[in-house]
Legacy VTK file of the C-alpha trace (Angstrom):
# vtk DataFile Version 3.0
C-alpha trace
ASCII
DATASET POLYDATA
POINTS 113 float
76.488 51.988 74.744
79.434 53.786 76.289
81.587 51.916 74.285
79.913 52.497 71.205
79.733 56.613 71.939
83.504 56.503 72.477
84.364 54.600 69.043
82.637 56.836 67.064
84.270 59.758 68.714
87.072 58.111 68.159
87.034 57.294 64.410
85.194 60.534 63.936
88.422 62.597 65.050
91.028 60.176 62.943
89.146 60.709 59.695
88.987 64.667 60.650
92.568 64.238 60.814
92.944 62.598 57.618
90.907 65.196 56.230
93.055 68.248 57.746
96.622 66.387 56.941
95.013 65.933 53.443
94.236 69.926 52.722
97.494 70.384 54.007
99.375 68.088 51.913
96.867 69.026 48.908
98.115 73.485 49.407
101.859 72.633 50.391
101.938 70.408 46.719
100.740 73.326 44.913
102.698 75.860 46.649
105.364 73.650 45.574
104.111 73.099 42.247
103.270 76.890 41.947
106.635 77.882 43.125
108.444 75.838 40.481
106.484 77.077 37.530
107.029 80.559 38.754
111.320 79.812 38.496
111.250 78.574 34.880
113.226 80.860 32.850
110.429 81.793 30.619
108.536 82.548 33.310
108.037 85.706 35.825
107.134 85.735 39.616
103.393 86.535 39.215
103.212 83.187 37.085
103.300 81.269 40.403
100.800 82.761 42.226
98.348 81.827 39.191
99.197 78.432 39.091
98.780 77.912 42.734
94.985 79.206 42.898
94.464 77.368 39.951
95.697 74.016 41.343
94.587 74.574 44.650
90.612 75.489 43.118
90.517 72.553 41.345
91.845 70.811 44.036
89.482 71.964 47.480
87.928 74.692 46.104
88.166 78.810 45.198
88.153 79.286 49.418
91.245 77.731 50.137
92.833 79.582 47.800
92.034 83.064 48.333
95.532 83.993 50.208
98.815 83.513 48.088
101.527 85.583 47.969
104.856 84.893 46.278
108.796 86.767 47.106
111.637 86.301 46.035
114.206 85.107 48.857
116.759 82.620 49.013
116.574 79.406 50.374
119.453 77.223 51.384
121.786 79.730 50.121
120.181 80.182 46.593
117.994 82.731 45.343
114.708 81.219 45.073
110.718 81.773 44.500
108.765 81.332 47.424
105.092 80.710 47.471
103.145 81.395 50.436
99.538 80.115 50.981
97.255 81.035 53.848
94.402 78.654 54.208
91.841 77.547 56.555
92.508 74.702 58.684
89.400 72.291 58.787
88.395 71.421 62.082
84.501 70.256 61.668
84.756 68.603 58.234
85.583 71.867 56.062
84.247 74.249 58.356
87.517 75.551 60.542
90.266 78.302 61.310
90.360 80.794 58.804
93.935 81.258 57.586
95.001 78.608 60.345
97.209 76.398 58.276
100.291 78.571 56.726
102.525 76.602 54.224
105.771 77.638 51.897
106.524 76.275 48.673
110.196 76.856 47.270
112.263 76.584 44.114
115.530 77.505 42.669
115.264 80.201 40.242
116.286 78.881 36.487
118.079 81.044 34.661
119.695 80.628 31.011
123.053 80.904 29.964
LINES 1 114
113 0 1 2 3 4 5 6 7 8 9 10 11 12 13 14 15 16 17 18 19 20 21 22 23 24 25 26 27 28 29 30 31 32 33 34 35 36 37 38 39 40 41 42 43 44 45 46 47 48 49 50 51 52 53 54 55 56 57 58 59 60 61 62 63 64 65 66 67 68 69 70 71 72 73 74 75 76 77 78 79 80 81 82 83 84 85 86 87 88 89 90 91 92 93 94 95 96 97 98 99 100 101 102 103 104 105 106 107 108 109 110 111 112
């Protein structure tokens, strides 16, 4: 029986892992995502930030994506969008952390000649 307790503990906390790994992979892809469609040249730097909440809504949900905010910087020596989410970070199935996860999307500004 003790056994049995500790095994589902166990597998209980790797597939809330999998679960917390996958929200994070799931926001950093459309930060990412966001951040490039935001550096087309046809495109301006409050395109990105609407293209993130839309990916990330249809993705988890409208309350994962209720904190994005987009600069322009440079990154690795070029200047560069950068998307910024600020999500919760699951920790009981979806129930965790508000605005406990941070990720940063990035992408080289296009411009024409």
């Amino acid at each position: 029986m003790l056994v049995g307790a500790l095994l589902t503990v166990l597998t209980l906390s790797v597939i809330q892992l999998g679960l917390a790994l996958l929200v994070r992979n799931t926001v950093l892809d459309a930060a990412s995502e966001g951040a490039r469609y935001g550096a087309l040249a046809d495109n301006n730097i409050g395109d990105s930030v609407g293209r993130t909440r839309d990916l990330i809504t249809t993705a988890l949900g409208p309350g994962y994506a209720r904190d994005i905010s987009v600069a322009r910087g440079s990154y690795d020596g070029y200047p560069a969008d950068i998307v910024t989410v600020k999500t919760p970070l699951p920790l009981i199935g979806l129930i965790g952390i508000p605005r406990g996860l941070e990720v940063h999307g990035h992408a080289a500004i296009e411009t024409l000649p």
